[in-house]
C-alpha positions in Angstrom: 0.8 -12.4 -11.2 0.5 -13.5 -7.3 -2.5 -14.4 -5.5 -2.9 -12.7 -2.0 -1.4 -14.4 0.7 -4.3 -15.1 3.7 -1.7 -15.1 6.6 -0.7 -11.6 4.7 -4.3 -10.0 4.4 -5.2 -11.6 8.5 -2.1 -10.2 9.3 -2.8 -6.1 7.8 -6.5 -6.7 8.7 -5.5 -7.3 12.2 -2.3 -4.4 12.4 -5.2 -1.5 11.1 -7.7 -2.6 13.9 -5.4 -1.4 16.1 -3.7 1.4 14.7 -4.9 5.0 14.5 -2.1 6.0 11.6 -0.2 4.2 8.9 3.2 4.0 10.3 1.8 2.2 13.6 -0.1 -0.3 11.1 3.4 -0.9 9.2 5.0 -1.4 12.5 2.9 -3.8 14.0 2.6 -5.6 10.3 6.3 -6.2 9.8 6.5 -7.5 13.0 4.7 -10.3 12.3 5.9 -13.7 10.8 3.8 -14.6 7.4 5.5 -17.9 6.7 6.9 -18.0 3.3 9.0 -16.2 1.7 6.5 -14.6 -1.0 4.1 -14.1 2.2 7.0 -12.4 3.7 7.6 -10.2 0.0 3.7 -9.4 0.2 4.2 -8.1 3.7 7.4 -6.3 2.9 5.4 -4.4 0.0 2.7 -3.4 2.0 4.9 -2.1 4.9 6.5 0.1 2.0 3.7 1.4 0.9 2.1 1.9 4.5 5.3 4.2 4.8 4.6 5.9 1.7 2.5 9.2 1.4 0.8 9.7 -1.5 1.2 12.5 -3.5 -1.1 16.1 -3.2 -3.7 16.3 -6.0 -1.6 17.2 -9.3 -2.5 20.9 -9.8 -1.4 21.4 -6.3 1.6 19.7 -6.6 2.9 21.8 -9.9 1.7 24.9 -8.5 4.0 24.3 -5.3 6.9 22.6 -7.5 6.9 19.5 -5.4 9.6 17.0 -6.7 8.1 13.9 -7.3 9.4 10.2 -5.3 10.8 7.8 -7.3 8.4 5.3 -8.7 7.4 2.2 -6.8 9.2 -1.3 -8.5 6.0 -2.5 -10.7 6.7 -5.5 -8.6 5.6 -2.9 -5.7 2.3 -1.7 -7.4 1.2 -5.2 -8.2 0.9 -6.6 -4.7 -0.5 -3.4 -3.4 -3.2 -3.9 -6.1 -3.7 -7.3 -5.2 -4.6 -6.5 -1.4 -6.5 -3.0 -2.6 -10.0 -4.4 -2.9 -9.7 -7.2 0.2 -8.4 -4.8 3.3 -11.4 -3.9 5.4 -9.9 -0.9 6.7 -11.6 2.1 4.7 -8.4 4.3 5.6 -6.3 1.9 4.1 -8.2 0.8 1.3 -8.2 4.6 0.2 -4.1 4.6 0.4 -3.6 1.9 -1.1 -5.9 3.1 -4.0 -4.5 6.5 -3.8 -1.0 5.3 -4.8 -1.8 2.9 -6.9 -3.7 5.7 -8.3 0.0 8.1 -7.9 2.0 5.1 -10.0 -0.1 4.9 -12.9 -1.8 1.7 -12.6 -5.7 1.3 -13.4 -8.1 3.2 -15.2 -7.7 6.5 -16.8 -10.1 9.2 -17.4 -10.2 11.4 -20.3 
């Protein structure tokens, strides 16, 4: 498994300051250079999923017949659970939980 990156988590710390929605953060995140090429993967993962809506709760989503989107890569869902716990942005700290949450990955209730 990766590690964060710090130039990654500086970099989406600083691009939510600023932003008011999701998209805006994603812009202003892939437009910054992270150095390394697994800096630049981490970045690229996050920008996806900053792009990504999660789903409606479940019930309301089989009521309405809502097709699903494809699955993140697990590659995907790993790097958005690295950075889950360490964004200070609450807004984005809830997305990124929310489709982690969507993809299967953490803890399941009974």
């Amino acid at each position: 498994m990766s590690q964060i990156e710090p130039t990654v988590l500086t970099a989406l710390t600083a691009a939510a300051k600023n932003a008011a929605l999701h998209p805006a953060t994603a812009v202003t995140l892939n437009a910054t250079d992270v150095g390394s090429s697994m800096a630049t993967a981490h970045r690229d993962a996050l920008v996806a999923a900053l792009f990504r809506r999660p789903s409606p709760v479940t019930k309301d989503r089989n009521k309405a017949g809502e097709t699903l989107l494809a699955p993140p890569a697990p590659a995907q869902v790993e790097i958005w659970n690295l950075y889950a716990d360490h964004v200070d942005a609450p807004f984005l700290r809830g997305h990124l939980h929310h489709l982690l949450l969507d993809a299967g990955h953490g803890h399941k209730r009974s």
